[in-house]
C-alpha positions in Angstrom: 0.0 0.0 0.0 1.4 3.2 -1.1 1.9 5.8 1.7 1.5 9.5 1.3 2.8 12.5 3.7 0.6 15.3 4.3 0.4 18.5 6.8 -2.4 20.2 8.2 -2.7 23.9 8.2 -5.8 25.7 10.1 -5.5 28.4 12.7 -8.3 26.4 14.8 -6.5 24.1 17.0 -9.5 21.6 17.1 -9.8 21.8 13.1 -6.4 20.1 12.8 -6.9 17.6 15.4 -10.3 16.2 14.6 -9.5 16.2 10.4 -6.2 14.1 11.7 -8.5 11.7 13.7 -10.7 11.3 10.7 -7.9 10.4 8.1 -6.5 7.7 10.5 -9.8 6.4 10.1 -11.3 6.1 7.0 -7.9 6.6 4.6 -4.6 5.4 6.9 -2.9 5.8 3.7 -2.3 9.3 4.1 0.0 10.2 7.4 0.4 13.6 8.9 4.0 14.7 9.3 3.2 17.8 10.8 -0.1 20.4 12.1 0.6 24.6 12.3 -2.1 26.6 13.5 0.2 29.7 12.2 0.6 30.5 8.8 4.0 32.0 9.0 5.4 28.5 10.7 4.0 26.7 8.3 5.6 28.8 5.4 8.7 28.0 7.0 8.8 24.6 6.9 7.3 24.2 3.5 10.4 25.9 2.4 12.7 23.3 3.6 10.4 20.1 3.6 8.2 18.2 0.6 5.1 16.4 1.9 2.5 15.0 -0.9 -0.3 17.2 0.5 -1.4 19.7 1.9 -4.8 21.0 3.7 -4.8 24.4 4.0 -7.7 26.6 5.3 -8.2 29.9 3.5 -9.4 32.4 6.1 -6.6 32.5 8.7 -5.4 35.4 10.2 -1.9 37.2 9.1 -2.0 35.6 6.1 -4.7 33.6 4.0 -4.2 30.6 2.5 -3.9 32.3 -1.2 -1.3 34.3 0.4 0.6 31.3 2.1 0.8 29.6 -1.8 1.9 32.8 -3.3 4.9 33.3 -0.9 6.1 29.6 -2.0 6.7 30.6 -5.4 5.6 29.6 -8.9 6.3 26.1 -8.9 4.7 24.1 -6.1 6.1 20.8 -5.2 2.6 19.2 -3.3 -1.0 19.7 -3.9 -3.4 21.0 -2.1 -7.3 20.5 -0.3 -8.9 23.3 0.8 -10.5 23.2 3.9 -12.6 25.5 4.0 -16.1 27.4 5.1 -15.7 29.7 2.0 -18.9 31.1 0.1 -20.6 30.1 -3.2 -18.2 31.9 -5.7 -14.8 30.2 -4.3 -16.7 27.1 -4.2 -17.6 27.5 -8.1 -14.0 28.7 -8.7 -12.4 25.3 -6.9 -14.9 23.6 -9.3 -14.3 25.1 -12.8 -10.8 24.8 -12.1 -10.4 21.6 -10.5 -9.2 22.1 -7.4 -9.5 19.9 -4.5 -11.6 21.3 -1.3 -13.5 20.0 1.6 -16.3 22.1 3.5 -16.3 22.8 7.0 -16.9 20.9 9.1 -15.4 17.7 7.3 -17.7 14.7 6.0 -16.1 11.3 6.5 -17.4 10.5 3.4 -16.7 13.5 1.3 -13.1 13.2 2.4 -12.6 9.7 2.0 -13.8 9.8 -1.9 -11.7 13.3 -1.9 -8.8 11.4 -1.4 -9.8 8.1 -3.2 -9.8 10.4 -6.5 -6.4 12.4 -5.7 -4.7 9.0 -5.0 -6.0 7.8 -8.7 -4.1 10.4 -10.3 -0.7 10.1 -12.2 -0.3 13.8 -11.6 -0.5 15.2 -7.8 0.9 18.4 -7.6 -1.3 22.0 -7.8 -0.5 23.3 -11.6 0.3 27.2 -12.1 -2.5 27.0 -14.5 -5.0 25.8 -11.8 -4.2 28.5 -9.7 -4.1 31.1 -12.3 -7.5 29.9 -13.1 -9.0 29.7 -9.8 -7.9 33.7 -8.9 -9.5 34.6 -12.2 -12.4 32.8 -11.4 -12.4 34.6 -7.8 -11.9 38.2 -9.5 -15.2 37.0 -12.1 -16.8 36.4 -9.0 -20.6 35.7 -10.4 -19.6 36.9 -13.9 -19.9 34.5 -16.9 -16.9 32.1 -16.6 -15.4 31.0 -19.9 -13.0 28.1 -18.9 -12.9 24.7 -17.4 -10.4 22.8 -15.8 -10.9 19.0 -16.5 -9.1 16.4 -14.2 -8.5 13.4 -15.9 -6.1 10.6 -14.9 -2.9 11.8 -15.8 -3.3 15.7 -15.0 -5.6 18.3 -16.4 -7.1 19.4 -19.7 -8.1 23.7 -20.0 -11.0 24.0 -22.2 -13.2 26.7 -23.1 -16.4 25.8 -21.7 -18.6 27.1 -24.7 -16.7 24.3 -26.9 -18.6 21.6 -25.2 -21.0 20.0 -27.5 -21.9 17.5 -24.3 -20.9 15.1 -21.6 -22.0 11.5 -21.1 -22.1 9.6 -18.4 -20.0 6.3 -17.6 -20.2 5.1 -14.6 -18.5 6.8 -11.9 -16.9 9.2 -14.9 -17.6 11.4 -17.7 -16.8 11.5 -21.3 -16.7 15.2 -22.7 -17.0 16.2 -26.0 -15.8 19.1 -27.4 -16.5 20.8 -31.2 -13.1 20.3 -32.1 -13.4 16.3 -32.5 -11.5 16.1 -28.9 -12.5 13.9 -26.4 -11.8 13.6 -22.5 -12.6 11.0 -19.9 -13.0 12.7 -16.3 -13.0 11.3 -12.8 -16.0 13.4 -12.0 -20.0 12.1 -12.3 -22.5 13.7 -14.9 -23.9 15.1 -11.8 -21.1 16.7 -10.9 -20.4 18.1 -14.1 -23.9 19.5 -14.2 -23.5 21.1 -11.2 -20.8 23.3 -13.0 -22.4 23.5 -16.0 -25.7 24.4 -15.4 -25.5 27.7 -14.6 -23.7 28.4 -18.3 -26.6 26.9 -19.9 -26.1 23.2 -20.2 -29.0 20.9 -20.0 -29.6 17.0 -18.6 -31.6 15.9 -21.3 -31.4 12.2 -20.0 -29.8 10.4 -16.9 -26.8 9.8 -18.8 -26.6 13.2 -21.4 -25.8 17.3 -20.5 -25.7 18.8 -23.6 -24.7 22.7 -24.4 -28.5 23.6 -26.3 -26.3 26.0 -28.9 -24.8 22.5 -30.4 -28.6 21.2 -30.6 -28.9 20.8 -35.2 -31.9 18.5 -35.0 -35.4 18.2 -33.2 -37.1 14.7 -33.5 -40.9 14.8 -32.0 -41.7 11.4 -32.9 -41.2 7.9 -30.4 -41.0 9.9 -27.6 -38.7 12.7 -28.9 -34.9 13.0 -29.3 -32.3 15.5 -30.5 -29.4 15.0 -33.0 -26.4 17.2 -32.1 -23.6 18.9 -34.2 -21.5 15.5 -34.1 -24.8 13.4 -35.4 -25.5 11.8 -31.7 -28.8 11.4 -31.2 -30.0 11.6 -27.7 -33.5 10.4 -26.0 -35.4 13.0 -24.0 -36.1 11.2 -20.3 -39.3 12.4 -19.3 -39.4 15.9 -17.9 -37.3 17.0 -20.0 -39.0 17.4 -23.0 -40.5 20.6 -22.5 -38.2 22.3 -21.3 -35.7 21.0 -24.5 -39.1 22.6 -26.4 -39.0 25.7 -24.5 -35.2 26.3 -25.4 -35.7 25.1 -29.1 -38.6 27.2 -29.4 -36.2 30.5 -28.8 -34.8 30.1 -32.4 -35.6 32.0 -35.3 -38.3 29.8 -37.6 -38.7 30.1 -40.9 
């Protein structure tokens, strides 16, 4: 059984020792070299020490956990979960941009399948381009966001979001396709996905389709109703959804 090292940064006391209790627990596989209830101590022995992981709170006070990253440079050796109480928009911005975070206080559960993914990957350090991503996200706030970060096996994939023709379900992942031909396989459910995607405009047609309505080329009303996308797919409406796939199609010019 592979073995991973990881510290615990969180200026409540009791934050650090319960999240330690729970990883001894339910995911042994993941040890804790070392807890800082200071940022600035912390800092310091980042600089001269490489664990696999690291769960940093945001809000703490001297210096936030943005801050804390930022002070270790461009190139991070580790990656990070969040821990954090943070509102809706930070939560969106760890989600486009595929960052790893847990809300306070801590699910068994949630973290246990947290770290069940992040042990999957080939890749497990934090990417420049994630961060990048994730401030511009933050600075968006509840603007239209434009990119997507897609976590796949062996790192990430940056696409923009409005060149997603649709996702399909398999299983416990998702197969995204985009309207250059490109296809990626993500460790994250269809429900998942719609939770990011929804609010650009996507649509769960059926238990196992989101599609992006602007890729929608055909309507078929007959054997219960379908729709033919851009790449020839055709996909079954489940019911429910019918009318409101109507309601969307019904916004285009007719001639």
């Amino acid at each position: 059984m592979t073995h991973y090292s990881a510290i615990l940064i969180d200026d409540e006391i009791h934050c650090n020792e319960s999240l330690e209790l729970l990883l001894a627990e339910c995911f042994p596989q993941v040890v804790v070299a070392a807890k800082f209830s200071t940022p600035g101590e912390a800092l310091s022995w980042l600089k001269n020490n490489r664990p696999d992981l690291v769960f940093l709170d945001i809000e703490m006070p001297g210096m936030n956990g943005f801050e804390l990253l930022g002070r270790l440079g461009p190139s991070l050796r580790f990656d990070v979960i969040f821990v954090t109480a943070y509102d809706q928009y930070a939560i969106k911005a760890f989600q486009y941009s595929a960052i790893n975070y847990l809300l306070k206080p801590v699910d068994q559960q949630e973290l246990r399948t947290t770290l069940l993914r992040w042990s999957e990957r080939t890749e497990k350090v934090l990417s420049t381009k994630q961060l990048d991503l994730m401030y511009e996200l933050l600075k968006q706030s509840a603007r239209e966001k434009k990119r997507i970060a897609l976590p796949t096996h062996d790192g990430l994939e940056f696409i923009e979001i409005q060149q997603i023709i649709r996702c399909e379900s398999d299983s416990n992942y998702t197969r995204i396709h985009s309207f250059n031909g490109e296809r990626h396989l993500i460790c994250r459910t269809l429900k998942e996905v719609e939770k990011v995607l929804g609010e650009s405009g996507f649509l769960r047609v059926h238990h196992s389709h989101l599609v992006n309505p602007s890729y929608v080329q055909k309507l078929i009303r007959t054997d219960g109703g379908s729709i033919v996308m851009v790449d020839d797919t055709e996909i079954p409406f489940s019911k429910g959804k019918k009318d409101r796939m109507y309601e969307l199609i019904s916004r285009a010019e007719k001639i």
